[in-house]
SEKOL-201511 format. One record per residue (C-alpha): residue in one letter; x, y, z. Coordinates in steps of 0.001 Angstrom, whole numbers, padded with zeros to 6 digits, always signed. Example, Ala and Ser with C-alpha at 12.3 -4.5 7.8 and 13.67 -1.06 7.14 Angstrom:
REM SEKOL-201511
A+012300-004500+007800S+013670-001060+007140
//
This chain:
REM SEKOL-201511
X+011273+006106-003318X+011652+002665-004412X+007958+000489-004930X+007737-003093-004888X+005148-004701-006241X+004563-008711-005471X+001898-010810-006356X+001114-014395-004643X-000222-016870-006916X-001002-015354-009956X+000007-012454-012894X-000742-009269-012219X-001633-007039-015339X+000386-004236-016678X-002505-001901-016438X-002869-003326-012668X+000746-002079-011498X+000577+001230-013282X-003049+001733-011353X-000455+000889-007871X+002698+002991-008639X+000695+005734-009600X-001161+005598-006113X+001870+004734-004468X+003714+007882-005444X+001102+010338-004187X+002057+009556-000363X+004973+011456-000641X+002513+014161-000274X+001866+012973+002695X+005267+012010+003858X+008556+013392+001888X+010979+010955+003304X+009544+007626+001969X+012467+005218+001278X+010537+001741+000150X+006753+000951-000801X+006279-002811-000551X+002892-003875-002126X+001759-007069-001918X-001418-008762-003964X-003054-011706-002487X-005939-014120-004155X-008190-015408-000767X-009912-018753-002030X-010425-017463-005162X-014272-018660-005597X-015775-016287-002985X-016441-012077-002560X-014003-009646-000628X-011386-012291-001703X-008894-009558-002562X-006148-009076-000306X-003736-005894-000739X-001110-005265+002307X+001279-002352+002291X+004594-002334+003771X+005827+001816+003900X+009359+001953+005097X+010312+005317+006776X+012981+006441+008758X+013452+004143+011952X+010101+002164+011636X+007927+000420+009074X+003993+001109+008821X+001834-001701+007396X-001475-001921+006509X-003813-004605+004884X-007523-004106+003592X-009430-006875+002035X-011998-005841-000966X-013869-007423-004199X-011221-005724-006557X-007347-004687-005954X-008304-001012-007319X-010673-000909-004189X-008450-002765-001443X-005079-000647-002657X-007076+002783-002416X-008443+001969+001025X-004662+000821+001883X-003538+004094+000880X-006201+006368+002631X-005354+004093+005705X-001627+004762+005040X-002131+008091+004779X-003581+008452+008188X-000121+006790+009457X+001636+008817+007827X+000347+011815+009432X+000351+010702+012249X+004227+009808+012324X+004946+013142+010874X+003618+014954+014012X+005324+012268+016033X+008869+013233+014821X+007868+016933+014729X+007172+016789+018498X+010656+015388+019515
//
């Protein structure tokens, strides 16, 4: 599984992508055949709250799931990407165990 990680506008810490990719790779749990993870960091006018914008591109096997949350921190906005993802995930799964 390959993970992207792209930030718009500014530097994202070290400490900040390890926090992702480590996140990131639990969803094969969910899902084994996982080819690309593209995460992308967003800054909404930077002066206000819940300016935090995190979408998640999850490439699988004949489609592409995407999700974006928007939070106060990236931390909070990834992990409700992922629980969201997740939820896809399974979802898809019993899809392609049906046919």
């Amino acid at each position: 599984m390959e993970v992207k990680i792209q930030s718009i506008h500014f530097d994202t810490t070290e400490k900040l992508q390890a926090f992702i990719t480590k996140k990131v790779e639990k969803l094969e749990k969910s899902y084994e055949d996982i080819q690309k993870v593209e995460v992308q960091l967003k800054v909404e006018k930077p002066a206000t709250a819940l300016n935090k914008t995190t979408s998640l591109t999850v490439d699988v096997p004949g489609t592409k799931l995407f999700v974006e949350k928007t939070c106060d921190t990236f931390e909070e906005s990834v992990g409700q990407c992922l629980d969201a993802m997740k939820v896809q995930l399974t979802k898809f799964k019993e899809k392609q165990r049906k046919r």
